[in-house]
C-alpha positions as CSV (number, residue, x, y, z in Angstrom):
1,X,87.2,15.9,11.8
2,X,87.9,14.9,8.3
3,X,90.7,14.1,6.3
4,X,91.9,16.2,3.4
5,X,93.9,14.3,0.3
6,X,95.4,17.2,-1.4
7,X,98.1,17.7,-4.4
8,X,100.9,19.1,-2.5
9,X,102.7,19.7,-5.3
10,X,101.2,21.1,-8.4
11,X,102.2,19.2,-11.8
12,X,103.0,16.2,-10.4
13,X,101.0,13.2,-9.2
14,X,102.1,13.2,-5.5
15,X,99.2,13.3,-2.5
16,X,99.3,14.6,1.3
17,X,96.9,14.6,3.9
18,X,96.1,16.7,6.6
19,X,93.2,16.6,9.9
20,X,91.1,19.1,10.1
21,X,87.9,20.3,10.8
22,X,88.4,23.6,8.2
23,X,87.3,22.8,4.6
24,X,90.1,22.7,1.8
25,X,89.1,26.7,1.2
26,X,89.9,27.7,4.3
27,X,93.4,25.8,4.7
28,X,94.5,27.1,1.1
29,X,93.8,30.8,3.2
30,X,95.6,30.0,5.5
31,X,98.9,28.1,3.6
32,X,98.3,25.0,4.7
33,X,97.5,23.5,1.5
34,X,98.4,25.0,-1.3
35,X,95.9,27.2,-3.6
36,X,94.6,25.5,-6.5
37,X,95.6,22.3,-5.2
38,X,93.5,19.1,-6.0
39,X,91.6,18.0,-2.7
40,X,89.5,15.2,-1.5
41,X,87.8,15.5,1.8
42,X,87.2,11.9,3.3
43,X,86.3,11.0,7.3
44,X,89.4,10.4,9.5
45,X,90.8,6.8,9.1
46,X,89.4,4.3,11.5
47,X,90.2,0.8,12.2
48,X,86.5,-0.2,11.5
49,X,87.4,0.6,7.6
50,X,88.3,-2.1,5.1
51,X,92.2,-3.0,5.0
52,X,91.7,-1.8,1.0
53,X,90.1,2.0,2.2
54,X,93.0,1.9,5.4
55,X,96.1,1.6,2.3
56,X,94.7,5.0,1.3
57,X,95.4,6.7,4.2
58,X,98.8,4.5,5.4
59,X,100.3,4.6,1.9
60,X,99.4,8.3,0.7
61,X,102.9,8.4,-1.0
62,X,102.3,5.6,-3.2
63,X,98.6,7.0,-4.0
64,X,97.3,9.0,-6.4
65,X,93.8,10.6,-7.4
66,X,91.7,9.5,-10.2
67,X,91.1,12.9,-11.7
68,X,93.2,16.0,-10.9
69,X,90.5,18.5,-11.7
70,X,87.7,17.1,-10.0
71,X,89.1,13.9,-7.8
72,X,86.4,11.5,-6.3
73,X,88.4,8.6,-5.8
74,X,91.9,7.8,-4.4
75,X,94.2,5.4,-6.0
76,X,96.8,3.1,-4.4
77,X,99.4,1.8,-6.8
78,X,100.1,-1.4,-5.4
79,X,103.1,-2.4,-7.1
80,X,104.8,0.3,-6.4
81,X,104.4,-0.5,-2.9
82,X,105.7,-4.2,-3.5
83,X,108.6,-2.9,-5.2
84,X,109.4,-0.6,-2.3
85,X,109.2,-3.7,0.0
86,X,111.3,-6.2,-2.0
87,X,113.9,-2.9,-1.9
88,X,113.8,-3.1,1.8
89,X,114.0,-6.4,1.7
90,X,117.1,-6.7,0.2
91,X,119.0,-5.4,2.3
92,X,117.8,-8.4,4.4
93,X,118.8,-10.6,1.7
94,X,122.8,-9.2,1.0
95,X,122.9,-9.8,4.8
96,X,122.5,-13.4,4.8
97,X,124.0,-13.6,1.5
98,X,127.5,-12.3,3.4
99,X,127.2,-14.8,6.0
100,X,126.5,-17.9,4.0
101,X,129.8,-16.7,1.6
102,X,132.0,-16.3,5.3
103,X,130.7,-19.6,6.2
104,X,131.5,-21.3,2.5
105,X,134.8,-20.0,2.8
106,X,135.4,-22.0,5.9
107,X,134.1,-25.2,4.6
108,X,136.3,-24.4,1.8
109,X,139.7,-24.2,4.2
110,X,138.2,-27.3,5.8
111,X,137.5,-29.2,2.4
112,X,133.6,-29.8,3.0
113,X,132.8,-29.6,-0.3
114,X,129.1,-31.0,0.9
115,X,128.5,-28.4,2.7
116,X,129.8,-25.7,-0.1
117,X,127.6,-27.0,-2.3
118,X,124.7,-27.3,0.5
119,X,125.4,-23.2,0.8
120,X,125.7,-22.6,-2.7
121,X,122.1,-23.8,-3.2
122,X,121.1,-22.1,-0.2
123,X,122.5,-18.9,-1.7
124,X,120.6,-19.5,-5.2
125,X,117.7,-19.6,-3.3
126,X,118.5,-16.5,-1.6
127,X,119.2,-14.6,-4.6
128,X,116.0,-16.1,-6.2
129,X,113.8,-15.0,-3.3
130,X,113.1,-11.3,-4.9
131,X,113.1,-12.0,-8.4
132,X,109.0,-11.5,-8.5
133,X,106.6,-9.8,-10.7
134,X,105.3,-7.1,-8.9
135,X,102.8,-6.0,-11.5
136,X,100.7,-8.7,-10.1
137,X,100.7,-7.0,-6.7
138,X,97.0,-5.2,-7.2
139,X,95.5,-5.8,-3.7
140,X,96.7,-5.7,-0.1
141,X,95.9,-9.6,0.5
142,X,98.3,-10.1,-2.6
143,X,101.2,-9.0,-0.8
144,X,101.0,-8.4,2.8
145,X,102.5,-11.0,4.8
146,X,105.2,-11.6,2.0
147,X,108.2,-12.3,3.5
148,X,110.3,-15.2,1.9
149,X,110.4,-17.7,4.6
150,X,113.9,-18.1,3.6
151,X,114.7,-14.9,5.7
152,X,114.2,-16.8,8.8
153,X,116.8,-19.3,8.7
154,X,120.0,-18.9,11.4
155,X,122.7,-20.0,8.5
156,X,125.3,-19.7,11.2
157,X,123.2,-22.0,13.7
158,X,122.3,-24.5,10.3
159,X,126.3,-24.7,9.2
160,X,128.6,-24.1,12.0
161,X,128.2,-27.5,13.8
162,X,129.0,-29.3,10.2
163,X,132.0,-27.4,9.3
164,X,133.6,-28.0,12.8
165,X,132.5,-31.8,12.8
């Protein structure tokens, strides 16, 4: 079995992949891929591959090939994948942004102004979190266990106590 890269859509950039144990000929005959498509046979994806050769085949919608005519390498745009996480991420972020503003609005009624300011700087660092360059994203050890530790922190379990002291 091998892995077919293809163009599935003529004119533009954008990749898909199919199994098979038919060439690229004989699934254009059959509609599968379509004819005069771009196509890159490559074996099936193992775990034994490099993390770097794995990207290709778990981020084929951020991939693209080298050459459109005659394509012998796949490439992974990186950054694009970084951006697409930090867009996931946040979501994350607005969350915990919303609770820290419920919380400062109660140490407001309470006149904690310690705490308010204690949030405020919590929130900075919050909104700060994201604000990265992801054009230096060009590898997957660059980026794949970012995740602001920031993200973990129980606001409500850091806050609550103080504002009802």
């Amino acid at each position: 079995m091998n892995t077919i890269f293809y163009n599935y859509s003529l004119g533009t950039d954008k990749l898909a992949t199919t199994v098979s144990e038919l060439t690229p000929e004989e699934l254009m005959e059959k509609g599968v891929i379509p004819k005069g498509a771009a196509c890159l046979v490559k074996p099936e994806m193992s775990p034994d591959m490099p993390e770097e050769e794995q990207m290709k085949y778990l981020e084929v919608e951020y991939a693209h090939f080298d050459d459109y005519k005659k394509p012998k390498e796949i490439i992974v745009d990186y950054p694009a994948i970084m951006f697409s996480l930090i867009t996931q991420m946040r979501r994350r972020r607005n969350e915990l942004l919303e609770i820290l503003d419920l919380l400062q609005q109660r140490a407001l009624v309470r006149k904690r102004d310690n705490l308010v300011e204690e949030m405020e700087e919590d929130k900075q660092k919050l909104r700060d979190c994201l604000d990265i360059d992801v054009l230096k994203y060009q590898q997957v050890d660059d980026f794949k266990d970012y995740i602001p530790d920031i993200f973990f922190i129980d606001y409500k379990l850091k806050f609550e106590r103080k504002i009802n002291a």
